[in-house]
Backbone bond lengths (Angstrom), bond angles and torsions (degrees), N, CA, C in turn:
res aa  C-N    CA-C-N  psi(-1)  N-CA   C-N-CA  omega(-1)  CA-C   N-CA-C  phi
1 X - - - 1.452 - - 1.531 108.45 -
2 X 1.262 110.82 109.21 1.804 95.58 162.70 1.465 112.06 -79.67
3 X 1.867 88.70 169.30 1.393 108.47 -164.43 1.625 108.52 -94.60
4 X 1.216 116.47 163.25 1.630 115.93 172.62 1.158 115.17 -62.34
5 X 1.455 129.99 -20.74 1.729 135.42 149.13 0.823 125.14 -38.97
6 X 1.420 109.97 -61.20 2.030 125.09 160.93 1.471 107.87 -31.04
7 X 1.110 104.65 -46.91 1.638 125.75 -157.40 1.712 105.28 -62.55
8 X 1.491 101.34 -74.36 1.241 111.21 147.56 1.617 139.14 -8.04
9 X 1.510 102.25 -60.06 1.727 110.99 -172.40 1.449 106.38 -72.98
10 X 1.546 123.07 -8.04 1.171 110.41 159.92 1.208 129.92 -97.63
11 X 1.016 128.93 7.89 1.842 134.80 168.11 1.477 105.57 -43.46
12 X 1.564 107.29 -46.79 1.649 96.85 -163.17 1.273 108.45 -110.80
13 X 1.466 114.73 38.32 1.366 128.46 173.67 2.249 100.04 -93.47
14 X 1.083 120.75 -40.81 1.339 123.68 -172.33 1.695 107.37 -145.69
15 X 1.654 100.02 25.53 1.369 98.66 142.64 1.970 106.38 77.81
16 X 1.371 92.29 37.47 1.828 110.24 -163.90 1.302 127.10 38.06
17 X 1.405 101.31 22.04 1.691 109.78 161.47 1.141 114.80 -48.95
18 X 1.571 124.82 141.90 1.859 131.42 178.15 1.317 102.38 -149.51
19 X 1.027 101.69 143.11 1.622 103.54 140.53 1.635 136.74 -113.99
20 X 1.403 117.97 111.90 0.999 121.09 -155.52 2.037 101.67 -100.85
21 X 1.413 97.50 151.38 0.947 111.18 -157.95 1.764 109.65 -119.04
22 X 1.442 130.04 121.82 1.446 127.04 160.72 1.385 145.67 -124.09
23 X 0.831 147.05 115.51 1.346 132.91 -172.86 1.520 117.48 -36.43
24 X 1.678 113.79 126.95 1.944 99.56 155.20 1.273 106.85 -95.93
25 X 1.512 90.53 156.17 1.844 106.16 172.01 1.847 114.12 -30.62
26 X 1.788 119.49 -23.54 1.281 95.59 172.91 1.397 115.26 -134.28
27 X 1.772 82.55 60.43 2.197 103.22 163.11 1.567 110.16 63.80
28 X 1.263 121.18 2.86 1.663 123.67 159.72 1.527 106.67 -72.07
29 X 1.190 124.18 153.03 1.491 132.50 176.49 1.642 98.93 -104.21
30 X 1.386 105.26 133.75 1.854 114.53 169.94 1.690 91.26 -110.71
31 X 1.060 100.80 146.41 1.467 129.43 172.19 1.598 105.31 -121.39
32 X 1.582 104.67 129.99 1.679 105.79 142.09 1.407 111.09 -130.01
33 X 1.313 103.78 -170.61 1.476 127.23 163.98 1.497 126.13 -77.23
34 X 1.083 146.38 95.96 1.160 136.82 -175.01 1.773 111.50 -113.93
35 X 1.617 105.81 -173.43 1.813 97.42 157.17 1.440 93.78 -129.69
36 X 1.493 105.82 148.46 1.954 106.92 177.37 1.087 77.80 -143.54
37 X 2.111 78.58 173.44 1.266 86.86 174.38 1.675 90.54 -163.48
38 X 1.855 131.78 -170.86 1.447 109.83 170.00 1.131 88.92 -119.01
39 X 1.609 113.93 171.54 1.223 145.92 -140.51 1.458 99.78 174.21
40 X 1.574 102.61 143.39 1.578 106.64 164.31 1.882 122.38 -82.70
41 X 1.566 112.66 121.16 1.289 111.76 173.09 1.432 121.44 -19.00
42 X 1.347 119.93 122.98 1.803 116.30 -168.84 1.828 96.65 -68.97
43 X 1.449 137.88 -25.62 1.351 135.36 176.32 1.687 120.48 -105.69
44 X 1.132 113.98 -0.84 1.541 126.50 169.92 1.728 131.21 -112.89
45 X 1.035 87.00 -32.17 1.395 116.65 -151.75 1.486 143.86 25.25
46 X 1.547 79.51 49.06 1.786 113.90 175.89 1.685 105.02 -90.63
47 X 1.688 109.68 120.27 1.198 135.07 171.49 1.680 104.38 -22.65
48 X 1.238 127.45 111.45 1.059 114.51 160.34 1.562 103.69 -131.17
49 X 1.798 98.60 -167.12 1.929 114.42 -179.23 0.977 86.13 -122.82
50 X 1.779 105.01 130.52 1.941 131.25 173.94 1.758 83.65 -123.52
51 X 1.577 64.62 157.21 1.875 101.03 168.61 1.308 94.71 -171.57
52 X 1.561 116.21 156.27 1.158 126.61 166.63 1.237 110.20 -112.25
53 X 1.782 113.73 158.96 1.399 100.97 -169.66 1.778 85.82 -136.59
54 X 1.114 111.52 -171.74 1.588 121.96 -172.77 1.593 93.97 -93.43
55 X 1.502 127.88 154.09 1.232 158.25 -127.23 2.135 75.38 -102.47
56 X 1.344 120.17 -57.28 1.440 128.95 -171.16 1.669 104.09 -79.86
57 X 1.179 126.89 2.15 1.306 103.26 -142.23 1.724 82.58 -96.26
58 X 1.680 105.40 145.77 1.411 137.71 169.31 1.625 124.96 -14.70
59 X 1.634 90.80 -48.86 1.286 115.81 -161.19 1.719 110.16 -89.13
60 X 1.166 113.98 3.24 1.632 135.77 -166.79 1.780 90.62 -106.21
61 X 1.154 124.84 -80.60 1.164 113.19 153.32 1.684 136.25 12.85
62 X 1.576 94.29 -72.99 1.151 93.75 -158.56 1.755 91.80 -106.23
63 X 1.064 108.80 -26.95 1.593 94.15 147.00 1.454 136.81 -10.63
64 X 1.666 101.60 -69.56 1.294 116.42 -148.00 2.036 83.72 -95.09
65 X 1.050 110.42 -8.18 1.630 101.36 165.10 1.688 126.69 -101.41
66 X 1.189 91.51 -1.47 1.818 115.34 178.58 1.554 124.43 -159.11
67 X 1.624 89.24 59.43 1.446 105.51 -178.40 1.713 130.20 -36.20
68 X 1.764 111.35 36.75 1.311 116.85 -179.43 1.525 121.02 -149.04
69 X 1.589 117.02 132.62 1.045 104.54 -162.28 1.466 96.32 -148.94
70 X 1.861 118.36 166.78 1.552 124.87 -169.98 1.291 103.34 -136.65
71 X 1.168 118.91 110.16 1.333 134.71 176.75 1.382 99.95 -96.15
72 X 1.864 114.58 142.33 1.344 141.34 174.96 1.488 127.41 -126.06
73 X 0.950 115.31 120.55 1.665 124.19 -159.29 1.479 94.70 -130.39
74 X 1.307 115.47 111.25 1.760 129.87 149.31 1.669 132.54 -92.31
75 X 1.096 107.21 160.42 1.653 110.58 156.64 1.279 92.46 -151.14
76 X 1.566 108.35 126.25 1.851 100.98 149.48 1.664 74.24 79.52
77 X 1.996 96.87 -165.22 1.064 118.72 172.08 1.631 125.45 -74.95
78 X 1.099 114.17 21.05 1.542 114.30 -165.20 1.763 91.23 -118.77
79 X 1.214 111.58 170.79 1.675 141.38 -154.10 0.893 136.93 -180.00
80 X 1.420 123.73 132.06 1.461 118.14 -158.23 2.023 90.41 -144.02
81 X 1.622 114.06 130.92 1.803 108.43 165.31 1.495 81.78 -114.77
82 X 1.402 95.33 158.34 1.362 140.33 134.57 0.992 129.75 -104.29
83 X 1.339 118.43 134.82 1.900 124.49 171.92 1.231 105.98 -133.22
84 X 1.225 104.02 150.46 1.763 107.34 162.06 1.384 94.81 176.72
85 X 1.919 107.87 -161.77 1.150 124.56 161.51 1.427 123.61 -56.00
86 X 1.640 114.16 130.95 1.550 86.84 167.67 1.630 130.79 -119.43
87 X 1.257 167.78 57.79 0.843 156.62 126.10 1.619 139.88 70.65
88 X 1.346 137.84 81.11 1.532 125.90 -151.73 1.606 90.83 -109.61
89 X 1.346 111.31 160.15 1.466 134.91 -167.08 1.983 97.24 -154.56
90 X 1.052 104.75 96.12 1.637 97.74 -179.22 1.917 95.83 -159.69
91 X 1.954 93.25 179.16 1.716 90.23 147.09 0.882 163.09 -60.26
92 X 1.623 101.75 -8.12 1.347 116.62 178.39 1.784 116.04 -121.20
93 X 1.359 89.89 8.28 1.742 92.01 -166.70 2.083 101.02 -150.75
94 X 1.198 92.62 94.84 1.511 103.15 -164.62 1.416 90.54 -83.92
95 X 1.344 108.98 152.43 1.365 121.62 -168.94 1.850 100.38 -146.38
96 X 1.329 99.81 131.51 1.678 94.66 -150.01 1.725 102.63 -82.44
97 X 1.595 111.58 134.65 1.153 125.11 -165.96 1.276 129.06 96.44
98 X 1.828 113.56 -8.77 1.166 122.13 158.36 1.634 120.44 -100.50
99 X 1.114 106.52 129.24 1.636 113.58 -158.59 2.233 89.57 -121.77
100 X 1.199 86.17 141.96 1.472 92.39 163.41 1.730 119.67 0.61
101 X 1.476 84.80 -86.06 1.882 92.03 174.90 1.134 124.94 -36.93
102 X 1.425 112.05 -48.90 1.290 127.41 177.81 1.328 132.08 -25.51
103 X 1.927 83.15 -72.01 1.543 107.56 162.24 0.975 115.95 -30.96
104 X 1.445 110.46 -93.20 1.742 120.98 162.29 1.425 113.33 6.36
105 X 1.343 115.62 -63.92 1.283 117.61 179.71 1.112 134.68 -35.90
106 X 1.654 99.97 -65.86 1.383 158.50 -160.74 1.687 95.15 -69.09
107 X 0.821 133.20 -58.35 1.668 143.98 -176.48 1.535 98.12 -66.65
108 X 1.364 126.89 -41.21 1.667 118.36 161.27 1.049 126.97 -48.68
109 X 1.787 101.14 -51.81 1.565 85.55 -174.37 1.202 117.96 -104.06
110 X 1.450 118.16 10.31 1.785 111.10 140.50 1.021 129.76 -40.99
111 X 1.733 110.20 -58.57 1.392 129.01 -179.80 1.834 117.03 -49.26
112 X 1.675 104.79 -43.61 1.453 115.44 -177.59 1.874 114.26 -79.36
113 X 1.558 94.15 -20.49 1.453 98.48 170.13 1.607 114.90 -80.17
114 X 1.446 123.66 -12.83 1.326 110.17 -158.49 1.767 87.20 -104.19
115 X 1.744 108.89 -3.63 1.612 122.36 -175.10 1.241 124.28 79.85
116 X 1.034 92.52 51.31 1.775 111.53 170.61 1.203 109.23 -122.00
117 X 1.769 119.26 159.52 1.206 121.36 -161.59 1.470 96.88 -160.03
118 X 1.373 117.92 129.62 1.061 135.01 129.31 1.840 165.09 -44.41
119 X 1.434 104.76 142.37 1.809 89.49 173.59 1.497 95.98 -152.56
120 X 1.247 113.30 27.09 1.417 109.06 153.17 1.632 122.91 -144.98
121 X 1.392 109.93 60.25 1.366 120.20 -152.59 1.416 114.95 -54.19
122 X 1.897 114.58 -4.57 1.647 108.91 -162.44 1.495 75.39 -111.75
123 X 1.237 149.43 -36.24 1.609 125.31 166.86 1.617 118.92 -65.76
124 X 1.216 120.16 27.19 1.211 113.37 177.19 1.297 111.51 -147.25
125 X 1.359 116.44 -3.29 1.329 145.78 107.49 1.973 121.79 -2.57
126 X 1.465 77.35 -98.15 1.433 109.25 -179.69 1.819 90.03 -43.89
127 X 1.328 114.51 -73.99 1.812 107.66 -159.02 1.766 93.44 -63.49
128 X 0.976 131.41 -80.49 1.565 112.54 -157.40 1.526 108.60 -28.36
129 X 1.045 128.49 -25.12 1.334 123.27 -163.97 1.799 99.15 -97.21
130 X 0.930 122.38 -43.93 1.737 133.35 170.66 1.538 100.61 -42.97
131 X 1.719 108.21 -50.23 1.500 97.88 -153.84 1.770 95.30 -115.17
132 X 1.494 127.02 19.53 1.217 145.75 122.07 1.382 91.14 96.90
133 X 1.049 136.04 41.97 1.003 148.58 -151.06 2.098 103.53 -76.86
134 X 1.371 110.56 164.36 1.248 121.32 -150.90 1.242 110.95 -125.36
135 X 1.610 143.44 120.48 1.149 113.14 159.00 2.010 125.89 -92.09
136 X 0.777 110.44 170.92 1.701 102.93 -159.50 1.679 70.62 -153.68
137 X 1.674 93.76 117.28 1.857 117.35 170.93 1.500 93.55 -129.62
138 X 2.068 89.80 134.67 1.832 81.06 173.40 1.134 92.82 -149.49
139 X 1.698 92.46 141.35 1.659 107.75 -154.45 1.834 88.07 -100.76
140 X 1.370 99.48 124.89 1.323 97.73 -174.82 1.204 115.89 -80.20
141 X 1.670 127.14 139.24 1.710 108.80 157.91 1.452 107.93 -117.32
142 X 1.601 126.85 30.55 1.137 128.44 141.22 1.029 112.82 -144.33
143 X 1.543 116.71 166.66 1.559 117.12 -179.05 1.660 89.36 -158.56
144 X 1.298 100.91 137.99 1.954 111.37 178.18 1.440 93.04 -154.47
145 X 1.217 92.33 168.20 1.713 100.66 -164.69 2.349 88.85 -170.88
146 X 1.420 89.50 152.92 2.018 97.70 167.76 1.262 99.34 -103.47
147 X 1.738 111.13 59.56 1.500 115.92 130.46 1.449 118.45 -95.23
């Protein structure tokens, strides 16, 4: 079994590219593209996988009707999923102990976990919040990878 560490060492192999994975209401799997990365839960602070998604986006939806999802992170020929529960923190989906600021926060250090970086932190600011943006934490209870 790899570990969520494992999981981890590939973020900055292709730049926290994933593809994350959800159930729709009729048992087909949607896939997109995202960037993740792990980070400790902002109310637990149990290791989890964030990504943020857009305030509209598809996959929020069906989220919040099938609270589980598998994120995939490569470099090269190597691979690592995660699955588990997943968890939303946004405007439309309050998640208890995350307050406004929080968020705010919380959407940084997604962003810095999936290894991205900034130099204008109050315009990036301003858009997550414009385009209402979401956080999606998923506490894995498996992780496999072709190591």
């Amino acid at each position: 079994m790899t570990t969520l560490s494992q999981f981890a060492d590939l973020v900055h192999g292709d730049h926290g590219l994933a593809v994350v994975s959800v159930s729709r209401p009729d048992g087909t799997v949607a896939c997109s593209v995202v960037n993740a990365g792990v980070l400790s839960h902002p109310v637990t602070g149990a290791q989890v996988v964030g990504l943020v998604a857009r305030g509209e986006a598809r996959k929020l939806s069906y989220l919040r009707a099938q609270p589980r999802a598998t994120v995939v992170l490569r470099s090269g020929w190597q691979w690592a999923a995660a699955e588990g529960r997943a968890e939303l923190a946004g405007p439309a989906d309050r998640l208890d102990g995350i307050d406004a600021e929080r968020l705010r926060l919380l959407l940084r250090e997604i962003f810095a976990a999936a290894g991205g970086a900034h130099d204008d932190w109050e315009t990036y600011d301003r858009v997550m919040a414009q385009e209402r943006r979401t956080a999606v934490l998923i506490s894995p209870d498996r992780v496999y990878s072709n190591r």
